[in-house]
PDB file of N, CA, C and O in Angstrom, chain B, residues numbered from 101:
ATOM      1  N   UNK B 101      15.815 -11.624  38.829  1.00  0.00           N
ATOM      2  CA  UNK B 101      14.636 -10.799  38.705  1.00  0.00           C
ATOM      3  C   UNK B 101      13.720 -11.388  37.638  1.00  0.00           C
ATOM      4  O   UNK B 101      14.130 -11.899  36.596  1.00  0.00           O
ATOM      5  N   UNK B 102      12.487 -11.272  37.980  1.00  0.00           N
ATOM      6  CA  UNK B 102      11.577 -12.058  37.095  1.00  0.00           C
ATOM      7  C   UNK B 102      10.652 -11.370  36.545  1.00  0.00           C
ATOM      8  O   UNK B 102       9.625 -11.152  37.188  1.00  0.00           O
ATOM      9  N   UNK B 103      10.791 -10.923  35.366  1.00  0.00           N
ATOM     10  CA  UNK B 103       9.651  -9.882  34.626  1.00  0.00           C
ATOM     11  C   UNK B 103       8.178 -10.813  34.113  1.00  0.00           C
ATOM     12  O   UNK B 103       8.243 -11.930  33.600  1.00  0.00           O
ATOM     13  N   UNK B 104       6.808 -10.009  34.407  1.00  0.00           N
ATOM     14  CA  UNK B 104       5.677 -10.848  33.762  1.00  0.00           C
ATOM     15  C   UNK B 104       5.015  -9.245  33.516  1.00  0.00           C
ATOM     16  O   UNK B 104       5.315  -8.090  33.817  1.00  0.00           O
ATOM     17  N   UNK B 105       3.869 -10.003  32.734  1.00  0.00           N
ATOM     18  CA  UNK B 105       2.584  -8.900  32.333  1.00  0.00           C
ATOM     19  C   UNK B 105       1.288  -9.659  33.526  1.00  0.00           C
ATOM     20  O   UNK B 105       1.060 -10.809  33.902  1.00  0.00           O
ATOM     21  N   UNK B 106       0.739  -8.442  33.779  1.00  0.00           N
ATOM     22  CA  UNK B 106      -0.558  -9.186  34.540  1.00  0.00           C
ATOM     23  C   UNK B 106      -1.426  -8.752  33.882  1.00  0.00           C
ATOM     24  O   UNK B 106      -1.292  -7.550  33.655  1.00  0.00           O
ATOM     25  N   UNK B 107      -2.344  -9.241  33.431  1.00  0.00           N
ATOM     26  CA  UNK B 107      -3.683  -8.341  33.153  1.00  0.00           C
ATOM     27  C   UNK B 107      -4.906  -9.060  33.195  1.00  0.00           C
ATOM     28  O   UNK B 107      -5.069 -10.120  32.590  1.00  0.00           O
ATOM     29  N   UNK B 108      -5.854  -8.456  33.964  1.00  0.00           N
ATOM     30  CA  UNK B 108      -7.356  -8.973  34.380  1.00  0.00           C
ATOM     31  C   UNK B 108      -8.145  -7.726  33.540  1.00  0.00           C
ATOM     32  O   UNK B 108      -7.976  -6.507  33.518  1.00  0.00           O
ATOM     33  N   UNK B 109      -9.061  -8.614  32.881  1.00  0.00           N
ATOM     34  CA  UNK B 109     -10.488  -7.295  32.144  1.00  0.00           C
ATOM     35  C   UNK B 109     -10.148  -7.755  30.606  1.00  0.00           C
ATOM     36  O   UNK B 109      -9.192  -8.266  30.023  1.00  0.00           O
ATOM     37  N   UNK B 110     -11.628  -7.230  30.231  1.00  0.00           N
ATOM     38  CA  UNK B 110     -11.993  -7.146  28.676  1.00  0.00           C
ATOM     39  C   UNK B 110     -10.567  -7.072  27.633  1.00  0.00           C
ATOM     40  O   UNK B 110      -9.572  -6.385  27.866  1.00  0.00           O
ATOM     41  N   UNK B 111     -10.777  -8.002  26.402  1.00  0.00           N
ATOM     42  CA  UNK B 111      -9.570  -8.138  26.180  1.00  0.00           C
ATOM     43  C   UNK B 111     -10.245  -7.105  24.076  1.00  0.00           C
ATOM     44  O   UNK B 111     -11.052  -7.623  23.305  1.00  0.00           O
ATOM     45  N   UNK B 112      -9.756  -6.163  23.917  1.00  0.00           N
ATOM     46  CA  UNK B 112     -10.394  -5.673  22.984  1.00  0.00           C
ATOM     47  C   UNK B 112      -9.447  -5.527  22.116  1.00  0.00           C
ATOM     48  O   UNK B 112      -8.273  -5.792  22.375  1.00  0.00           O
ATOM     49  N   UNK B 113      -9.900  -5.043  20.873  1.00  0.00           N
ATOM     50  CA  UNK B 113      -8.300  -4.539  19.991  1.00  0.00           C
ATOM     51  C   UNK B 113      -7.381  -3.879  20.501  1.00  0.00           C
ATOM     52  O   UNK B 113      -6.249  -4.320  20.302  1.00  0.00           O
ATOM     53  N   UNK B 114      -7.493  -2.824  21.189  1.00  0.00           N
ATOM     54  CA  UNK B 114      -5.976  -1.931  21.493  1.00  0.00           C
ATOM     55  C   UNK B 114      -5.736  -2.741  22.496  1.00  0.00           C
ATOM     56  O   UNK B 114      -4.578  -3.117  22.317  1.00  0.00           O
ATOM     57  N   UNK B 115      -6.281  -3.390  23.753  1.00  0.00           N
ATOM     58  CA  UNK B 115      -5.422  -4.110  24.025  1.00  0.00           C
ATOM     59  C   UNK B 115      -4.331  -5.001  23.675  1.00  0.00           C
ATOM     60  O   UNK B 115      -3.130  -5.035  23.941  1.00  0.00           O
ATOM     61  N   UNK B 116      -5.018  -5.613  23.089  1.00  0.00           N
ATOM     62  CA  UNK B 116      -4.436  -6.771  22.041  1.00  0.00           C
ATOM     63  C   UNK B 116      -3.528  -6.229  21.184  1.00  0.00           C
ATOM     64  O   UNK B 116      -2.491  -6.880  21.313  1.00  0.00           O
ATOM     65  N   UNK B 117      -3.365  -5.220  20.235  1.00  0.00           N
ATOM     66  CA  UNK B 117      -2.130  -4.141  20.099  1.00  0.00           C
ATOM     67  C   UNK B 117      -0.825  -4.248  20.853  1.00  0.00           C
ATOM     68  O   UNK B 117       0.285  -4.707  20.586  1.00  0.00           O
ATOM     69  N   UNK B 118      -1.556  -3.458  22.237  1.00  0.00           N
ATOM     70  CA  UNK B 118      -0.486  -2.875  23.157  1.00  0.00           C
ATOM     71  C   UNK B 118       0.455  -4.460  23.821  1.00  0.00           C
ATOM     72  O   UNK B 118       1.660  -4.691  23.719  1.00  0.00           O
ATOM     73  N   UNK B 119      -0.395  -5.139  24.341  1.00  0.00           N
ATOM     74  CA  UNK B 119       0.053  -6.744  24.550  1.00  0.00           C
ATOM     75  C   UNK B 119       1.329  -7.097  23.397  1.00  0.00           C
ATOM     76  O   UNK B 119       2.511  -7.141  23.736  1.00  0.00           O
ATOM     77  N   UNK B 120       0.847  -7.335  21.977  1.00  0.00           N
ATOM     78  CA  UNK B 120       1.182  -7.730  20.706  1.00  0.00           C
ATOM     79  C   UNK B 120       3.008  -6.752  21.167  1.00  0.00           C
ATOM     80  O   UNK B 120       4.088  -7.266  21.458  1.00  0.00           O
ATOM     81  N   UNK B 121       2.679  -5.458  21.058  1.00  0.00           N
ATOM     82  CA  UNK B 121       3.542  -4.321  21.043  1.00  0.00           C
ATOM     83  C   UNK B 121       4.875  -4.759  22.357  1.00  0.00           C
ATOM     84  O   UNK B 121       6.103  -4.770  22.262  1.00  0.00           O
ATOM     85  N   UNK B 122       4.002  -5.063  23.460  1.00  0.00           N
ATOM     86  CA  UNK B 122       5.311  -5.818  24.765  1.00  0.00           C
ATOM     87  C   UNK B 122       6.185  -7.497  24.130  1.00  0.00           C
ATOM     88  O   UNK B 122       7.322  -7.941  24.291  1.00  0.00           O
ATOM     89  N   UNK B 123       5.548  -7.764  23.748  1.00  0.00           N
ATOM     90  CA  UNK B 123       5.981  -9.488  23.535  1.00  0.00           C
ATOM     91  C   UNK B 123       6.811  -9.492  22.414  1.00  0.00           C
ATOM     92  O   UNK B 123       7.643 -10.398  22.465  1.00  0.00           O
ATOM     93  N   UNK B 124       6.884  -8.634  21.201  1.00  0.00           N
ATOM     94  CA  UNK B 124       7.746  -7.917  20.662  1.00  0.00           C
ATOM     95  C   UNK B 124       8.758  -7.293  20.687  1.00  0.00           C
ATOM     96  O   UNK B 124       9.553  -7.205  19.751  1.00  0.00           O
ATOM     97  N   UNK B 125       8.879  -6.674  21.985  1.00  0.00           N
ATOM     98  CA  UNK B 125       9.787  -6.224  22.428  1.00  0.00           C
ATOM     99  C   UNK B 125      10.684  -7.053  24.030  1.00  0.00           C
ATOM    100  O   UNK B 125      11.414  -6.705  24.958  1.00  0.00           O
ATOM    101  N   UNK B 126      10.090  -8.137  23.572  1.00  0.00           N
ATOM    102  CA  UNK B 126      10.669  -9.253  24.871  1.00  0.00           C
ATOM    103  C   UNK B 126      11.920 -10.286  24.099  1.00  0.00           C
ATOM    104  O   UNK B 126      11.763 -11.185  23.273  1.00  0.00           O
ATOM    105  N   UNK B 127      12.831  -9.905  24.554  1.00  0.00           N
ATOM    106  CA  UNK B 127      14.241 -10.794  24.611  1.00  0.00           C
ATOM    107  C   UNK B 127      14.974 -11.528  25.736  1.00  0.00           C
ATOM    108  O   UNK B 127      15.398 -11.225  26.851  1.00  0.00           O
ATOM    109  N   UNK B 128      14.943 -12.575  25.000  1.00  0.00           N
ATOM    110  CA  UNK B 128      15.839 -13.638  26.226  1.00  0.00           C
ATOM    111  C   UNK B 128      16.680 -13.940  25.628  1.00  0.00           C
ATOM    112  O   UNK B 128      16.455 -14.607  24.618  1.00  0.00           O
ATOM    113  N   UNK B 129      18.302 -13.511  26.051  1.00  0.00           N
ATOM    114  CA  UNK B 129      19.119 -14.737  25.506  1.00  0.00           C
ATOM    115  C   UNK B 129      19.147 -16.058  25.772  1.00  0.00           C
ATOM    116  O   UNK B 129      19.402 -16.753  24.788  1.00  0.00           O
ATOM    117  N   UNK B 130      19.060 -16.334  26.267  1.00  0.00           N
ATOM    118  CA  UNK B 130      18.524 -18.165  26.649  1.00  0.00           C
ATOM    119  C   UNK B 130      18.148 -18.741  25.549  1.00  0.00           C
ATOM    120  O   UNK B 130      18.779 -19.647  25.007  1.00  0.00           O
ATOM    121  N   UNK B 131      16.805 -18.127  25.027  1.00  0.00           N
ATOM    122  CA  UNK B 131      16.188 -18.227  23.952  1.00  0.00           C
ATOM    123  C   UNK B 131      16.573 -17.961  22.413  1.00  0.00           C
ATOM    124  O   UNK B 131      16.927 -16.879  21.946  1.00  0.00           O
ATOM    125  N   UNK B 132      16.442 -19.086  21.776  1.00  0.00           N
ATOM    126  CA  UNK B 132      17.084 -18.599  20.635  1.00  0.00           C
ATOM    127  C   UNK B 132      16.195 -17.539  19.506  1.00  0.00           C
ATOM    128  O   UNK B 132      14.973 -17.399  19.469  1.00  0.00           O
ATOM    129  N   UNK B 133      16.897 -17.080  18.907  1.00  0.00           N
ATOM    130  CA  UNK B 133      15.817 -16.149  17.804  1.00  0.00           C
ATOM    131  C   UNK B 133      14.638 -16.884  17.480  1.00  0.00           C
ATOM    132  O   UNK B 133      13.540 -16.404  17.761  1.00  0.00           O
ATOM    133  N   UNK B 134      14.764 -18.255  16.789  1.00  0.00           N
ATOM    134  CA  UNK B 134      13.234 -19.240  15.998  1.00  0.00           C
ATOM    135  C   UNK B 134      12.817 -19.778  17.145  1.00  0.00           C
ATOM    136  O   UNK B 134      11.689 -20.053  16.737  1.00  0.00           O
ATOM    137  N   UNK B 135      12.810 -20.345  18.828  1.00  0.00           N
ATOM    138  CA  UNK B 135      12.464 -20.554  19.221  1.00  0.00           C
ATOM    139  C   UNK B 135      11.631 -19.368  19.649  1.00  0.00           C
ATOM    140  O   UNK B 135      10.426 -19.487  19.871  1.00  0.00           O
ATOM    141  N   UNK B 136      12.325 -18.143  19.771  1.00  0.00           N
ATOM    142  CA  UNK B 136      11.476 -16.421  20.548  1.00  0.00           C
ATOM    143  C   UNK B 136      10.355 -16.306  19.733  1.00  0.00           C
ATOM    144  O   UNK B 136       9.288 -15.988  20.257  1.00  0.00           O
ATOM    145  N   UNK B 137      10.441 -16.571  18.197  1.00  0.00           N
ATOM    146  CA  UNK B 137       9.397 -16.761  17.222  1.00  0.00           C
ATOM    147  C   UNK B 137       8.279 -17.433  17.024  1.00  0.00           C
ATOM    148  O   UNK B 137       7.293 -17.152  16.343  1.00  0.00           O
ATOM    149  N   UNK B 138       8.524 -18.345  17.680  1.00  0.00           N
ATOM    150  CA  UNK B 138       7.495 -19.797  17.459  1.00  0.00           C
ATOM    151  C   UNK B 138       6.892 -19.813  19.075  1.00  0.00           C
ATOM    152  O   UNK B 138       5.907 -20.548  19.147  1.00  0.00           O
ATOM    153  N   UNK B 139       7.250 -19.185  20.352  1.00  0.00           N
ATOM    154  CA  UNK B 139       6.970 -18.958  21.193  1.00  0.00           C
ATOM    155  C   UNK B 139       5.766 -17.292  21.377  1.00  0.00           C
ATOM    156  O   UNK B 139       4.936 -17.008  22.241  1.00  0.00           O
ATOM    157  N   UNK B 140       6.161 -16.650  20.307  1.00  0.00           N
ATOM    158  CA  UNK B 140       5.317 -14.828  20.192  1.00  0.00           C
ATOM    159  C   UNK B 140       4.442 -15.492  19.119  1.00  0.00           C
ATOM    160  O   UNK B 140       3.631 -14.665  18.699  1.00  0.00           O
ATOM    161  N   UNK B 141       4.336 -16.492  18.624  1.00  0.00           N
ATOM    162  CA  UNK B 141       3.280 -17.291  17.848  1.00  0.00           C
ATOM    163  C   UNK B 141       2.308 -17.609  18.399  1.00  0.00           C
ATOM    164  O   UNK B 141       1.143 -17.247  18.240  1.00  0.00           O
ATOM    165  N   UNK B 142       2.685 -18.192  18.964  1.00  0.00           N
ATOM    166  CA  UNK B 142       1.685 -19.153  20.192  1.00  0.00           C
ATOM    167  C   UNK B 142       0.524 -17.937  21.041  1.00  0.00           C
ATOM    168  O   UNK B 142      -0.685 -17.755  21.186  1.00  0.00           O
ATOM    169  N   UNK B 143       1.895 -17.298  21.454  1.00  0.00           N
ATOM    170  CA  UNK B 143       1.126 -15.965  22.482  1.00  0.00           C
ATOM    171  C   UNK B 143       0.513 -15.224  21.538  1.00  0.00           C
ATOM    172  O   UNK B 143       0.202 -14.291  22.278  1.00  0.00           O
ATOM    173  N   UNK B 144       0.051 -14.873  20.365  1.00  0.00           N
ATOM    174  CA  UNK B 144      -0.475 -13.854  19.536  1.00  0.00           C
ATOM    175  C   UNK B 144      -1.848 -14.951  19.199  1.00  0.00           C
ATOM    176  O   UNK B 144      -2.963 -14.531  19.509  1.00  0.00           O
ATOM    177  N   UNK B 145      -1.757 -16.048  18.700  1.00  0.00           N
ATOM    178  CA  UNK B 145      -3.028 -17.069  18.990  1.00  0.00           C
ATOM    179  C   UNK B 145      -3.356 -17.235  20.149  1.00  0.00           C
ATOM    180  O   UNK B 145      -4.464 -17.756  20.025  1.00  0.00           O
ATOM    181  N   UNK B 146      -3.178 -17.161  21.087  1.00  0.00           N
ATOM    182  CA  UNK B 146      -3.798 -17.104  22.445  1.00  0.00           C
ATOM    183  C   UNK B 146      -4.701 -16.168  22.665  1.00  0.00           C
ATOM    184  O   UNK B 146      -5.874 -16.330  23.001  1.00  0.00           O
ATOM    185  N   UNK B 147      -3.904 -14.800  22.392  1.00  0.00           N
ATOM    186  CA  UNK B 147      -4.910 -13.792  22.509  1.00  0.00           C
ATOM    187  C   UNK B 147      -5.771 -13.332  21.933  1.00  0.00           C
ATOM    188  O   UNK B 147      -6.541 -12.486  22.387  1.00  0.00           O
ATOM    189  N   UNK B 148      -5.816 -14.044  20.270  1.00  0.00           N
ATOM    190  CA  UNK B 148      -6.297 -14.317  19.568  1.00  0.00           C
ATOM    191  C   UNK B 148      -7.882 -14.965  19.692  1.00  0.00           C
ATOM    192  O   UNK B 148      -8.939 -14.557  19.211  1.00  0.00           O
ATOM    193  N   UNK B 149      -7.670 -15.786  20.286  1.00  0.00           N
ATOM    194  CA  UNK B 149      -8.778 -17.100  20.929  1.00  0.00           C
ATOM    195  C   UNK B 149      -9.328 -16.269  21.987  1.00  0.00           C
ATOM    196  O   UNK B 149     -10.506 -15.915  21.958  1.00  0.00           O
ATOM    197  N   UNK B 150      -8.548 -15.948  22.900  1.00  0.00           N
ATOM    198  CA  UNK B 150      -9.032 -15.352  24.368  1.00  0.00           C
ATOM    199  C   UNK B 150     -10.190 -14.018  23.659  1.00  0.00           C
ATOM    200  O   UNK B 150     -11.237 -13.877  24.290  1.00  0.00           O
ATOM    201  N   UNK B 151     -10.006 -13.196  22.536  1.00  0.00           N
ATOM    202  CA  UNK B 151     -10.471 -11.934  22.174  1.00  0.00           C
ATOM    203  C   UNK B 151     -11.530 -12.599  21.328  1.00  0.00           C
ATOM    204  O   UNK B 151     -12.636 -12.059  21.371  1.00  0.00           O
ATOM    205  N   UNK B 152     -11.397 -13.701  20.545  1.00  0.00           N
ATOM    206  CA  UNK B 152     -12.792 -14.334  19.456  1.00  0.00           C
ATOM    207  C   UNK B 152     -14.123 -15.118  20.506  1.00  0.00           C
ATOM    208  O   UNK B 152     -15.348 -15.133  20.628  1.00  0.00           O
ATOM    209  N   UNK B 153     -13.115 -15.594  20.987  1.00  0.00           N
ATOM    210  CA  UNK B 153     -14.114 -16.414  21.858  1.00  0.00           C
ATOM    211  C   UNK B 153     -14.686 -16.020  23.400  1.00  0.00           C
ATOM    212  O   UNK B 153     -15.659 -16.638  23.834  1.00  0.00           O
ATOM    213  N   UNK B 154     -14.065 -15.003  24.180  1.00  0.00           N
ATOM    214  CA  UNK B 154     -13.941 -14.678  25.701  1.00  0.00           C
ATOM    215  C   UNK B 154     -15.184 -13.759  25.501  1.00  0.00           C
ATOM    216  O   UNK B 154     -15.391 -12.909  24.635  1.00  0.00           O
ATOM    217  N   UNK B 155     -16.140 -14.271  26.801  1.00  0.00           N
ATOM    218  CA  UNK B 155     -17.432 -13.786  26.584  1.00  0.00           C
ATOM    219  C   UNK B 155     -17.629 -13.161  28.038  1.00  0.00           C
ATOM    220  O   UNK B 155     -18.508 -13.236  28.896  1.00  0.00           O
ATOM    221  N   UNK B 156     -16.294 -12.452  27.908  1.00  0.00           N
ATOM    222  CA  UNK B 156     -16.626 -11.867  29.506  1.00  0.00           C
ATOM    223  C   UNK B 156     -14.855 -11.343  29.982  1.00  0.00           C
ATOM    224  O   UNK B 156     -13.921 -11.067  29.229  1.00  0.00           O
ATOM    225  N   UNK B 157     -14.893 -11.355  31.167  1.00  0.00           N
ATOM    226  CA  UNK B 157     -13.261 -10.672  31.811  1.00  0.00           C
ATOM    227  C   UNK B 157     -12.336 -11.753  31.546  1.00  0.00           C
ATOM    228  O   UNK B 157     -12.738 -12.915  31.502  1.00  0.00           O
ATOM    229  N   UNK B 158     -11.355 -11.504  31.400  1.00  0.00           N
ATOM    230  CA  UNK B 158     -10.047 -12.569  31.299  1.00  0.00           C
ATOM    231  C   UNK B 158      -9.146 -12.153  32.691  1.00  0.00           C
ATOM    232  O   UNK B 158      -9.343 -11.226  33.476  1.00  0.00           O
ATOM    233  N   UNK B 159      -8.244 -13.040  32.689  1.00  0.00           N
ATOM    234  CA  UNK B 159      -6.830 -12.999  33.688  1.00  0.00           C
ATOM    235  C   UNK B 159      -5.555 -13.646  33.174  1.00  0.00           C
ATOM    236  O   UNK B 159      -5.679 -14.709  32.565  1.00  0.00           O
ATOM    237  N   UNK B 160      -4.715 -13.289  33.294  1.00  0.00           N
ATOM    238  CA  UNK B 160      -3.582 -13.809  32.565  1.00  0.00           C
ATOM    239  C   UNK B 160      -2.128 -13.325  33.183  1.00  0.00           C
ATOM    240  O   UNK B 160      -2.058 -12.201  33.678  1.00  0.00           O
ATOM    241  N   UNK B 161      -1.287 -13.948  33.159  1.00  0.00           N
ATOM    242  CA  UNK B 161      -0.089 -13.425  33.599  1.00  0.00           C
ATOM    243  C   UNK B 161       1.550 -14.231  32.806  1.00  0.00           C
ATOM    244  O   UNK B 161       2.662 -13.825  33.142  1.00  0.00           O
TER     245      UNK B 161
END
């Protein structure tokens, strides 16, 4: 079974919250703890960029 987030539209603070709030609460054992870390890094600058710079709707999954 393969879990994702989809989301298309304006990417604003509470989004960006609620997003922040799922990826946080995402565990893989596969994954080690500092890799899960350095991976919810990446994704928190992403959305980061996508919310400073996105001058219009986003899509993402």
């Amino acid at each position: 079974m393969r879990n994702m987030v989809l989301f298309e539209g304006l990417l604003n603070g509470d989004v960006r919250v609620n997003l922040l709030g799922v990826l946080h609460g995402v565990h893989d054992p596969g994954i080690g703890k500092c890799d899960m870390k350095k991976l919810r890094g990446v994704a928190m600058e992403l959305l980061d960029n996508a919310q400073r710079y996105g001058s219009g709707p986003i899509a993402f999954e």
